[in-house]
C-alpha positions as CSV (number, residue, x, y, z in Angstrom):
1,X,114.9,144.0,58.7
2,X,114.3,141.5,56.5
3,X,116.7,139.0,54.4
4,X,116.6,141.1,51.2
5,X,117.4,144.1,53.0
6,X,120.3,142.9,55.0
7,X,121.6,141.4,51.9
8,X,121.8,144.9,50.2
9,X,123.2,146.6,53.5
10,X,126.0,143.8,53.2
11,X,126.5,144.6,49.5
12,X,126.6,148.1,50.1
13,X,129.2,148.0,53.6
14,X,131.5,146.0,51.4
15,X,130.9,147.6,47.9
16,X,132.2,151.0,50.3
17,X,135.4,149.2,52.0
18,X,136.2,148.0,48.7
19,X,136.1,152.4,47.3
20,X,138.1,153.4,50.0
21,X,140.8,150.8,49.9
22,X,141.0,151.9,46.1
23,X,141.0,156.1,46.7
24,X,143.5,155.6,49.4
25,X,145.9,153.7,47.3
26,X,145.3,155.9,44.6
27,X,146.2,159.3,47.0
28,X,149.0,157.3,48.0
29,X,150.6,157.0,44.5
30,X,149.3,160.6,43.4
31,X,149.6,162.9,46.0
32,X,152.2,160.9,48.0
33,X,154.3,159.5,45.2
34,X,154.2,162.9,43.3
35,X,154.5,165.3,46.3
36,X,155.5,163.9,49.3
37,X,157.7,161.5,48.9
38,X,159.0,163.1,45.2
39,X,162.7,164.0,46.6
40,X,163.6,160.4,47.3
41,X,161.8,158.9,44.3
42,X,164.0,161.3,42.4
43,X,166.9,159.4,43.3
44,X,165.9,157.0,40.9
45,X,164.7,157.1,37.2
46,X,162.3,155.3,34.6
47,X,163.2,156.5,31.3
48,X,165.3,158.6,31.5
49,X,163.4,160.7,34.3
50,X,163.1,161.3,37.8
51,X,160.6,158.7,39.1
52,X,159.6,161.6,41.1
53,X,158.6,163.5,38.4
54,X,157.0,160.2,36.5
55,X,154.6,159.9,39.3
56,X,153.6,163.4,38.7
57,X,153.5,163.3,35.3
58,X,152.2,159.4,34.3
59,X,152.5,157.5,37.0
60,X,149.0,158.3,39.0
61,X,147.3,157.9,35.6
62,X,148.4,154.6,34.8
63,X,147.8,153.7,38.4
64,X,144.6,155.3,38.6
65,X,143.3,153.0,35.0
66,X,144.8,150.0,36.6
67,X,142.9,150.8,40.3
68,X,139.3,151.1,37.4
69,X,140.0,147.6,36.0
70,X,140.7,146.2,39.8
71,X,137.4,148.0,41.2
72,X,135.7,146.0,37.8
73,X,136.9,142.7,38.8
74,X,136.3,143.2,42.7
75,X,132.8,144.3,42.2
76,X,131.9,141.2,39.6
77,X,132.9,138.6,42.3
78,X,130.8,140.7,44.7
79,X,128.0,140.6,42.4
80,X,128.2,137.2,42.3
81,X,128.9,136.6,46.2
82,X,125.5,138.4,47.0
83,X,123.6,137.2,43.7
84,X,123.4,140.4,42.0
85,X,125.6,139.2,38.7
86,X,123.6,139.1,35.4
């Protein structure tokens, strides 16, 4: 294989690790936070809710714009690691 190739295999490996790290933590806060773990999140509040119910409602959407802004910035200093960057 040559250099070029393993290069983009690298990229690619890592570019993947990075997209399941990021949908995990987002099924965590969205499915977990707002299902699963909802009754003992409900002994708190943010708001004047049930943090329970914020998850469900808000929560996983701001989480899930913060996660797009993290994948941003992770993949720029990849591009750059492998010499990809503009």
């Amino acid at each position: 294989m040559s250099d070029k190739q393993q290069k983009a295999t690298a990229y690619w490996k890592e570019n993947v690790r990075y997209l399941f790290m990021l949908l995990i933590i987002w099924f965590v806060v969205s499915y977990g936070a707002g299902i699963l773990f909802k009754d003992a999140l409900d002994t708190f509040q943010i708001g004047g809710f049930k943090l329970g119910f914020w998850f469900a409602q808000q929560g996983s959407i701001y989480v899930f714009v913060v996660l797009i802004f993290v994948y941003v910035r992770l993949m720029n200093k990849l591009d750059k690691k492998y010499g990809y960057n503009e």
